[in-house]
C-alpha positions in Angstrom: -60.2 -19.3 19.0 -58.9 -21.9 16.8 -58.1 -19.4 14.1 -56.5 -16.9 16.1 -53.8 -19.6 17.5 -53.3 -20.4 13.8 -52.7 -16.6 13.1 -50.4 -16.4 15.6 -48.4 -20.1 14.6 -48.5 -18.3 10.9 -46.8 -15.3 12.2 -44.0 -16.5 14.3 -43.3 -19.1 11.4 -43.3 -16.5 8.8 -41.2 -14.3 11.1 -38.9 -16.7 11.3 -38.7 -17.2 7.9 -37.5 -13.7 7.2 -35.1 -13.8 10.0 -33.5 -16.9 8.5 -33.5 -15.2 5.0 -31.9 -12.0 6.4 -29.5 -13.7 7.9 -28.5 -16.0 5.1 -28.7 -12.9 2.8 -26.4 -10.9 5.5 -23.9 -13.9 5.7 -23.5 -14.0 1.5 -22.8 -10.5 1.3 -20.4 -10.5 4.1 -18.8 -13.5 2.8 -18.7 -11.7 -0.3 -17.1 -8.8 0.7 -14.5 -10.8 2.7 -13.4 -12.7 -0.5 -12.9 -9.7 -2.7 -10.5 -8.2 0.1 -8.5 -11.5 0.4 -8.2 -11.3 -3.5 -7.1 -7.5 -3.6 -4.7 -8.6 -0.6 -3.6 -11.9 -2.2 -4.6 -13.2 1.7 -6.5 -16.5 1.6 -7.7 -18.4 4.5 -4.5 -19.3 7.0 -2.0 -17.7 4.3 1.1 -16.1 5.4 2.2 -12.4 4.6 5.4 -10.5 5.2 5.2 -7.0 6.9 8.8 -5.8 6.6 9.6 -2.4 8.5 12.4 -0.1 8.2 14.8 1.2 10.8 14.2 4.8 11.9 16.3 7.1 9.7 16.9 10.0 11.9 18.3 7.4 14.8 21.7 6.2 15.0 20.6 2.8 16.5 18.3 0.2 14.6 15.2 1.4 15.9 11.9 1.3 14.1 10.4 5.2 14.5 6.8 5.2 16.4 5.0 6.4 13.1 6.2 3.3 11.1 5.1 1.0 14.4 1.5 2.6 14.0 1.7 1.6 10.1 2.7 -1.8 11.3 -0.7 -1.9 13.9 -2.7 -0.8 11.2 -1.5 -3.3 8.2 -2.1 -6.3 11.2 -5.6 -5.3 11.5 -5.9 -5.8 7.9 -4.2 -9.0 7.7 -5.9 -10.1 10.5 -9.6 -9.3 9.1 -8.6 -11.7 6.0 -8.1 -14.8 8.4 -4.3 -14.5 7.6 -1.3 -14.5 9.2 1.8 -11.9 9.4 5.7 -12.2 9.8 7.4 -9.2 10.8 11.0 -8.5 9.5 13.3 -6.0 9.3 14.8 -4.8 6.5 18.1 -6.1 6.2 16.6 -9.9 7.5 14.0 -10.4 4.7 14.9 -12.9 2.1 12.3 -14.0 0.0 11.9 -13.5 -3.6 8.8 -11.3 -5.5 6.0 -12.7 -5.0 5.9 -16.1 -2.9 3.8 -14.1 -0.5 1.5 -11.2 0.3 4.6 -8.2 1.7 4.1 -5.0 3.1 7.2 -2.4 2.6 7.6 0.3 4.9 9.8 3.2 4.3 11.8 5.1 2.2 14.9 3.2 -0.1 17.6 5.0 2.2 15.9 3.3 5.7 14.6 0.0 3.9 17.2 -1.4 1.6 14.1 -4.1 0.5 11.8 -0.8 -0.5 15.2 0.1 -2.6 15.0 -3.3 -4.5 11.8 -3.1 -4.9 11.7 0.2 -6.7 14.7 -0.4 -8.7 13.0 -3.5 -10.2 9.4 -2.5 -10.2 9.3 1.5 -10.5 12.5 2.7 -12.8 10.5 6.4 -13.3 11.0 6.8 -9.7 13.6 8.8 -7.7 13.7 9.7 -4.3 16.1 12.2 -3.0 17.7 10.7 -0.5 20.2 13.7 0.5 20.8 13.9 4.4 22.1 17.6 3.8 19.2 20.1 4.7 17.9 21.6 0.7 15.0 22.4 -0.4 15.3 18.9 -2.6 15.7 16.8 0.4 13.7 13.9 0.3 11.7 14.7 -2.7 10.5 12.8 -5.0 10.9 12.6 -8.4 7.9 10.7 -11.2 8.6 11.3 -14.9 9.2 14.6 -15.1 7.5 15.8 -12.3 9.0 16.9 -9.0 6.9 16.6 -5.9 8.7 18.5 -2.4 8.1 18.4 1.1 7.4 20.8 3.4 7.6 19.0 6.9 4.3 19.2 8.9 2.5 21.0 6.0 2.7 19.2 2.9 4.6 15.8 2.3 4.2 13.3 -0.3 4.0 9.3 0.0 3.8 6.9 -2.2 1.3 4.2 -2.3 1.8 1.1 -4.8 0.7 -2.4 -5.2 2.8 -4.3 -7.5 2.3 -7.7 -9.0 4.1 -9.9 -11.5 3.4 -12.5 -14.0 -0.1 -12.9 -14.3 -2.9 -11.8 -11.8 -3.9 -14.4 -9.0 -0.7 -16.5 -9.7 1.8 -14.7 -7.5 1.1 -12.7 -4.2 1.5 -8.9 -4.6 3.8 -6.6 -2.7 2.6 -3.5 -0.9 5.1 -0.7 -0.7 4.1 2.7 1.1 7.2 5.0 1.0 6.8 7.7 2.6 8.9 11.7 3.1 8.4 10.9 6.7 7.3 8.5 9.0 4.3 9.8 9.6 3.6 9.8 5.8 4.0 5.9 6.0 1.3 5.7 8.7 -0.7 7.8 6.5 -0.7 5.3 3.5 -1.6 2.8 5.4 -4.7 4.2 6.9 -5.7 5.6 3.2 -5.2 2.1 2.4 -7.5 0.3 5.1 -10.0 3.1 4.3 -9.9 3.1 0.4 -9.3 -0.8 -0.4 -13.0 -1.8 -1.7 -12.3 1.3 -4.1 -9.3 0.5 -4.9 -9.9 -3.1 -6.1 -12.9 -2.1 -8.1 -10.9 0.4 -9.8 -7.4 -1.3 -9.9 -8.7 -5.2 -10.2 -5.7 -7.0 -9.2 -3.5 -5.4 -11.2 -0.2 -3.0 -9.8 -0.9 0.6 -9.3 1.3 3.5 -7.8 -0.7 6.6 -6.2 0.7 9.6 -5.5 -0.9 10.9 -1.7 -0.7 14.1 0.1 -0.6 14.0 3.8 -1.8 17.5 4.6 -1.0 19.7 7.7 0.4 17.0 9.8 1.5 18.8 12.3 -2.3 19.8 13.3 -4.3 16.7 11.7 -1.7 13.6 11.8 -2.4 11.1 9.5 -5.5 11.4 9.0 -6.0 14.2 6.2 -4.8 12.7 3.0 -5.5 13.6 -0.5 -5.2 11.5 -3.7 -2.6 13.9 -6.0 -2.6 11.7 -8.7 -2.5 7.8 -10.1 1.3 7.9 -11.5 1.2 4.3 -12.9 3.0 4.7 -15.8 5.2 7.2 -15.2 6.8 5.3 -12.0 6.9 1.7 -13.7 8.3 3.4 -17.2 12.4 4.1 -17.5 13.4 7.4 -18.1 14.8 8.2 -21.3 18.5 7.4 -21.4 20.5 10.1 -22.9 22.0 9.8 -26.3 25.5 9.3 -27.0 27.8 11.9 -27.4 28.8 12.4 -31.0 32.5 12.6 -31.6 33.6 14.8 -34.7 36.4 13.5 -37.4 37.7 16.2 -39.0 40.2 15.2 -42.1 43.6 15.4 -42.1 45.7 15.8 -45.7 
């Protein structure tokens, strides 16, 4: 009798052993895992972060499209998930300079004139079409010397970049997902939330541009997305500038 009470006294202690392990071992990893986001973010603990939207292009009124408001929903989840906390601007009312905290840029540089600073400053081998006129180079973008063209619903391209300056960990980085269409934008962001654990073991905390596809949206949303290519260093390097034009003296007598 006696040693089957101490059999049983054994097992619950030993059983509670392991549960305490587990769930020691379980709150480490998760910990863990929640530090290495809030580094790839650049969100600590009660930090503040910048989610700066554009106005809806194909509206005359300032109106922020539906697509870009999903984006928005989508990025707070994120932020939220890092124990931060999010400001949301509009374009023409954000003020800060690079890097004094964690922003998300939505849009393209002729609906977010921030996006438009950003990529003049940050990605020189970048050019985005920003024609109103119906073409087939509307809205395309342009990487080096590669051309990339939309064809709406079936095939549009979006830009995906995290960009940092000075050294890693000292300034917050800046988030910009510019987009063909609105949709695209939404897109990027979800790649983003899905992709970010892959992203920082590749990337570090370092700046990186990806070039998505957004595939058959007019079917599948924004959900179907493919990676096309990481166009690092043809978006951050100039283009060539041409050379002068040389000028011929001919002699007189």
């Amino acid at each position: 009798m006696y040693d089957d009470v101490r059999n049983i006294v054994l097992g619950v202690v030993a059983a509670g052993i392991s549960a305490s392990l587990g769930w020691l071992a379980r709150t480490y990893l998760w910990k863990r895992r929640l530090r290495r986001k809030q580094a790839f973010f650049g969100l600590p603990d009660n930090s503040e972060s910048l989610l700066v939207v554009n106005r809806d292009a194909g509206s005359p009124d300032l109106a922020v499209h539906r697509y870009d408001v999903f984006a928005l929903l989508e990025l707070a989840a994120l932020i939220k998930d890092c124990h931060a906390h999010a400001e949301v601007v509009t374009q023409d009312a954000a003020r800060q300079g690079f890097g004094e905290r964690t922003e998300f840029c939505i849009g393209g540089p002729d609906s977010n004139r921030r996006m438009k600073a950003h990529m003049g400053a940050m990605l020189p081998g970048v050019r985005v079409h920003t024609d109103r006129e119906p073409g087939p180079h509307r809205v395309a973008f342009e990487i080096g010397t590669e051309h990339y063209r939309m064809e709406a619903g079936l095939t549009e391209y979006v830009l995906l970049a995290r960009l940092t300056a000075g050294q890693p960990g000292r300034s917050r980085p800046v988030f910009l997902f510019c987009g063909q269409r609105a949709i695209t934008n939404q897109a990027a962001t979800r790649y983003l939330a899905r992709n970010h654990e892959r992203l920082a073991r590749r990337h570090g905390g370092g700046t990186f541009v990806l070039l998505l596809k957004v595939v058959n949206s007019q079917a599948y949303g924004p959900d179907v997305v493919e990676l096309v290519a990481d166009v690092t260093r043809a978006a951050t390097t100039p283009p060539p500038t041409a050379p002068p034009a040389r000028t011929s003296h001919r002699a007189t007598s």
